[in-house]
C-alpha positions as CSV (number, residue, x, y, z in Angstrom):
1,X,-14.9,1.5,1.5
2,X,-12.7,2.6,4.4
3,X,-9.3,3.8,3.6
4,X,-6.5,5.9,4.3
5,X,-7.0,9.2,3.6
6,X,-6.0,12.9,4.6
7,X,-7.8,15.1,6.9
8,X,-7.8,18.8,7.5
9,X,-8.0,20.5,11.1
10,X,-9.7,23.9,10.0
11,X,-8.6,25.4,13.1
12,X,-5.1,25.0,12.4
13,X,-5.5,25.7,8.6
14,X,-4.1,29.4,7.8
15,X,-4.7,29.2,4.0
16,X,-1.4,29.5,3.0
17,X,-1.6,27.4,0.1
18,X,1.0,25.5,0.1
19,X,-0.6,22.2,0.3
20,X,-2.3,23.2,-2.6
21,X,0.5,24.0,-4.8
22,X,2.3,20.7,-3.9
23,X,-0.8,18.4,-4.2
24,X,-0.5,17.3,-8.2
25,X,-3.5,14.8,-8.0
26,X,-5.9,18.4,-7.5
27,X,-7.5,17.2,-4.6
28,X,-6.9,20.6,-2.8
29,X,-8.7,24.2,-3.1
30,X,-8.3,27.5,-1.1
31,X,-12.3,27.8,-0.1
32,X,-12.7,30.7,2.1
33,X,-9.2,30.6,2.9
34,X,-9.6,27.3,4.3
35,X,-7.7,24.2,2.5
36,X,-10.4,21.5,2.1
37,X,-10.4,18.2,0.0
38,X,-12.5,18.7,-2.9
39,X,-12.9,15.0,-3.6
40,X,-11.7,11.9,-2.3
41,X,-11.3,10.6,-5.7
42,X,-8.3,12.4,-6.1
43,X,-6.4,11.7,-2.9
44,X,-4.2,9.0,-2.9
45,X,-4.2,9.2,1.0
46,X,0.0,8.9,0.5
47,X,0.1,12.1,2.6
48,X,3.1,14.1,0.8
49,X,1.0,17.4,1.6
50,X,1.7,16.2,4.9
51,X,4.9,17.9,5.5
52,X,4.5,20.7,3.7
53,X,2.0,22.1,6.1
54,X,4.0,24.5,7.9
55,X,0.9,24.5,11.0
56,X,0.9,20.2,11.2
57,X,-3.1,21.3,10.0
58,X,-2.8,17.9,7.5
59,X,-2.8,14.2,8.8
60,X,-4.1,10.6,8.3
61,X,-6.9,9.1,8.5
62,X,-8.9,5.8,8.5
63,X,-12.6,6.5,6.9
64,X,-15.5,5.8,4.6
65,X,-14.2,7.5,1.3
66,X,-14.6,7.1,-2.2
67,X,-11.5,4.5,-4.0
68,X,-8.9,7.1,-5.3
69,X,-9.3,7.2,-9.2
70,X,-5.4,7.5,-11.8
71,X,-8.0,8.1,-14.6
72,X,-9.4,11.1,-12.5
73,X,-6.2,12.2,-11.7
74,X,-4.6,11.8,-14.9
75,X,-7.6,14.2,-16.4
76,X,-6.6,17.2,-13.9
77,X,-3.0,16.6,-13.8
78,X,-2.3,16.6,-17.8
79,X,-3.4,20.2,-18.6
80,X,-1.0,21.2,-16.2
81,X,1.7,19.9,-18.8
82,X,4.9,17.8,-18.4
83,X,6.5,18.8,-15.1
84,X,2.9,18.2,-12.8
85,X,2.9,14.9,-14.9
86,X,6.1,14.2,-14.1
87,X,5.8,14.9,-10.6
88,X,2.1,13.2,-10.2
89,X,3.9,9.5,-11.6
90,X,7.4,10.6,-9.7
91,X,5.5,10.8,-6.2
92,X,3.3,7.4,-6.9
93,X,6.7,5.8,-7.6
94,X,8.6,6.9,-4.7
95,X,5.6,5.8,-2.6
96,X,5.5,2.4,-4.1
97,X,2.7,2.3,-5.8
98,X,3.5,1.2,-9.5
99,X,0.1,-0.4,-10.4
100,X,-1.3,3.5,-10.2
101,X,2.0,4.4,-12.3
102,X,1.2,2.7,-14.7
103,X,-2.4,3.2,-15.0
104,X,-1.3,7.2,-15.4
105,X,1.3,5.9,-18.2
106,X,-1.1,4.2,-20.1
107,X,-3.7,6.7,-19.8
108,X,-0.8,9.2,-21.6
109,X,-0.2,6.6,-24.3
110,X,-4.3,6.1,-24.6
111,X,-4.5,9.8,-25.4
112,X,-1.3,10.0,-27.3
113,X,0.5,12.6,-25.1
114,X,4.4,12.9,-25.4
115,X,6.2,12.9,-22.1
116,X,9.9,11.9,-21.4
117,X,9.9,9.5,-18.9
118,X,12.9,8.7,-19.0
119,X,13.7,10.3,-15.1
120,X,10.9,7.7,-13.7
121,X,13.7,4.7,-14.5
122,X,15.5,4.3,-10.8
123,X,19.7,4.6,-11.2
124,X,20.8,1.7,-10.2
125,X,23.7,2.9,-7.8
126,X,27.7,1.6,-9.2
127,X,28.5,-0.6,-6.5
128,X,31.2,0.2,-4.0
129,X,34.5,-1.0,-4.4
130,X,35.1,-3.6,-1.8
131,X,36.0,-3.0,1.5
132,X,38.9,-5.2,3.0
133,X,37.2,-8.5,5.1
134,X,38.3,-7.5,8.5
135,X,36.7,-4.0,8.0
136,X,33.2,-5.6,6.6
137,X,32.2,-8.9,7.5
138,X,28.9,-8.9,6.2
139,X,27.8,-8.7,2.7
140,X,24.3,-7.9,2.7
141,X,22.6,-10.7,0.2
142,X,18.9,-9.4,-1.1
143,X,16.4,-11.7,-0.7
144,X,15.6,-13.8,-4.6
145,X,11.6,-13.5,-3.9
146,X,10.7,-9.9,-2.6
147,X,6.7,-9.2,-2.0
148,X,5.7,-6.7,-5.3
149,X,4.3,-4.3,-3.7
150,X,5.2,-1.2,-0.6
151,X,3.8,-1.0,1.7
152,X,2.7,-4.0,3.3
153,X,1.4,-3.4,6.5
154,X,-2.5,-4.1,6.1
155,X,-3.3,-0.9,7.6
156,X,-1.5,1.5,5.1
157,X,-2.2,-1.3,2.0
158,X,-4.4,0.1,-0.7
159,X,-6.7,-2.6,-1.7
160,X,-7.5,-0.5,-4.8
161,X,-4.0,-1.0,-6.2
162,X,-3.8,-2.9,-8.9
163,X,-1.1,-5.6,-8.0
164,X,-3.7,-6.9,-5.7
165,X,-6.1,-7.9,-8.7
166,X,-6.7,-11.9,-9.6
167,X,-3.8,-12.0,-6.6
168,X,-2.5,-14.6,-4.8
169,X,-2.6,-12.7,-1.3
170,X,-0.1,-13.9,1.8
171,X,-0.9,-12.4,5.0
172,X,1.4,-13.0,7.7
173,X,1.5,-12.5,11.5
174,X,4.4,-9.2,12.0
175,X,6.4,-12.2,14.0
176,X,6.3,-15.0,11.3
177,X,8.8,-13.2,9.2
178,X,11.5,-13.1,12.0
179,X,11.4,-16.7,13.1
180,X,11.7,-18.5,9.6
181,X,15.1,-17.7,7.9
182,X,13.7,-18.9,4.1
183,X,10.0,-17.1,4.8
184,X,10.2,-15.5,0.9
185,X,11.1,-18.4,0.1
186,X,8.8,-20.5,1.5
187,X,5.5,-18.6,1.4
188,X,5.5,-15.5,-0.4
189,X,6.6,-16.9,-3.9
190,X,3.9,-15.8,-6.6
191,X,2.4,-13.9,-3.6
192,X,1.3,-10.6,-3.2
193,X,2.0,-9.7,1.0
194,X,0.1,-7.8,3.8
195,X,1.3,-8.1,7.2
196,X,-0.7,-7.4,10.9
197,X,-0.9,-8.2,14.4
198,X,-4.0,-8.7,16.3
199,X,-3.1,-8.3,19.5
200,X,-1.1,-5.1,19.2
201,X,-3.2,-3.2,15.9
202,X,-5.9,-0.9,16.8
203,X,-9.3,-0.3,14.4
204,X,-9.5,-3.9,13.4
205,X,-12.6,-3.4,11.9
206,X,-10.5,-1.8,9.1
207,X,-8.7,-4.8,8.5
208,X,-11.6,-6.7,7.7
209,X,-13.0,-3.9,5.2
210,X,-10.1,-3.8,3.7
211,X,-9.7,-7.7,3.5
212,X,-13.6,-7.5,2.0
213,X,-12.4,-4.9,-0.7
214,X,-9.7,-7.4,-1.2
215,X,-11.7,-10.1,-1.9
216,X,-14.7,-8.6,-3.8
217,X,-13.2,-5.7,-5.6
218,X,-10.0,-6.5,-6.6
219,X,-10.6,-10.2,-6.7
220,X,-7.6,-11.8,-5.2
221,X,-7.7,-15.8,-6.2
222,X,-6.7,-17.4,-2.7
223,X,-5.8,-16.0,0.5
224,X,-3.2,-17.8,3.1
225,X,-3.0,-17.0,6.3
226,X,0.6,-17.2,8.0
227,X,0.3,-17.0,11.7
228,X,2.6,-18.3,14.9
229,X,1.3,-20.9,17.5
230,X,0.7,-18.6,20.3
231,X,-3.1,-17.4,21.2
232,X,-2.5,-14.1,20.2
233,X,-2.0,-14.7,16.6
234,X,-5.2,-16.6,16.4
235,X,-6.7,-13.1,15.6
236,X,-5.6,-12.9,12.4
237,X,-7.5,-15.8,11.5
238,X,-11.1,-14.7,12.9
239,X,-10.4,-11.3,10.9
240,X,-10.2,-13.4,7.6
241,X,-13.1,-15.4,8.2
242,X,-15.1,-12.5,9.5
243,X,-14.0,-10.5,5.9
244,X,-15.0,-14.0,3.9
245,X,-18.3,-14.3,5.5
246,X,-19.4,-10.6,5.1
247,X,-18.0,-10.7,1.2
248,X,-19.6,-11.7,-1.6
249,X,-17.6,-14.0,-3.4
250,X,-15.9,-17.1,-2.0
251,X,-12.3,-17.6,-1.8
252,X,-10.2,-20.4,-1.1
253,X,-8.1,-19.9,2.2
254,X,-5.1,-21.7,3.3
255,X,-4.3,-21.6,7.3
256,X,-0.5,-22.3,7.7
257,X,0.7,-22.2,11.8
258,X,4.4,-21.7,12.7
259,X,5.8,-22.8,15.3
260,X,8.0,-21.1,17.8
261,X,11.4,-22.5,16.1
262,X,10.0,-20.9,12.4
263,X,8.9,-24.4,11.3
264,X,5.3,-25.8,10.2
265,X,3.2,-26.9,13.2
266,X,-0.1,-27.1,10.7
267,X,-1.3,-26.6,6.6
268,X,-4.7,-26.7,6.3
269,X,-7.2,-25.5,4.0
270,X,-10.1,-23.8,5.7
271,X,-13.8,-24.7,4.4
């Protein structure tokens, strides 16, 4: 499957090692003084090595590469005891990515290792005494349905994470969001969310693998589209039903159009 996934400039590469020393997952090694990716099983394709390259050798890419593995991880990670643990679950939770969290947690409960993680539990800031009205006007109010997973944008999703599985997927046009004032509310309750724009995304070709390894791998249940009236956003719709006729399985897709005021033009379910 295509995904996102680090890559390497050799040229640039001075084998200082420091990439390898900070990537927990082990998908680093010093080969002839070269850093090279031993396996793409163990990159999450996150890229925190990426800015601890002091030469800028390390970046992102979009390519054919084996779905990252937690169980595989979990296997190198643990003899390197309770801090690499610690930092392994610590990284996949800053970057949003709790399905693969948990996996690693319940892969140390499965083979009975004892580690404190208590640290992984987020403080939850005090909250600030108020500041007179005239001073702040605005009291920022957090939306009551918030899509489960980060990131969302379809190029940097990972349809390998396990929120996506048995889903109910929403993907919306970038614009949708900013023209309906209740959009969580509306559309993405129960949902999980991935976001694009066809007319200003590049390598759309990945979208549609990704929206196949959507549909076939991790099985989402439905998938509705969420798009605005204008021609450019018709796009999105072609990608989804170019994914759905190259997949395997057959899923249900809704078709929901917005108009320019943030209000439903059309519902429809697409056969």
């Amino acid at each position: 499957m295509k995904r996102t996934i680090i890559k390497i400039d050799e040229d640039l590469c001075d084998g200082c090692g420091i990439c390898v020393e900070g990537c927990h997952e082990g998908a680093l090694q010093l080969i002839d003084g070269k850093a090279v990716m031993v396996s793409d099983l163990y990159c999450d394709g996150l890229g925190a090595c990426i800015p601890d390259c002091p030469q800028g050798a390390i970046s992102l890419e979009e390519r054919e590469a084996e779905p990252y593995n937690e169980e595989a991880v979990m296997e190198r990670v643990v003899p390197k005891g309770e801090k690499v643990i610690l930092a392994h679950l610590t990284h996949l939770r800053n970057h949003g990515e709790l399905g693969f969290m948990q996996q690693g947690i319940d892969y140390l409960k499965k083979h009975n290792i004892r580690v404190d993680l208590s640290s992984l539990q987020k403080a939850v800031p005090q909250q600030a005494q108020q500041a007179p009205q005239a001073q702040q006007p605005y009291v920022f109010q957090p939306a009551s349905v918030m899509p489960p997973q980060f990131p969302v944008q379809l190029h940097l999703i990972n349809p390998m994470n396990p929120v996506f599985s048995g889903a109910h997927l929403l993907l919306a046009a970038d614009c949708s969001a900013f023209v309906t004032p209740d959009f969580h509310q509306r559309f993405l309750k129960d949902k999980v969310l991935a976001i694009a724009c066809p007319k200003l995304d590049r390598n759309l070709d990945t979208y549609v693998a990704k929206l196949i390894a959507l549909i076939d791998t991790s099985g989402i249940e439905t998938l509705t589209v969420v798009q605005m009236v204008v021609p450019c956003c018709s796009g999105l719709m072609k990608l989804v039903s170019m994914a759905r006729e190259k997949a395997k399985r057959y899923i249900p897709v809704k078709k929901i159009v917005l108009n320019l005021q943030g209000g439903v033009q059309t519902e429809e379910w697409i056969q």
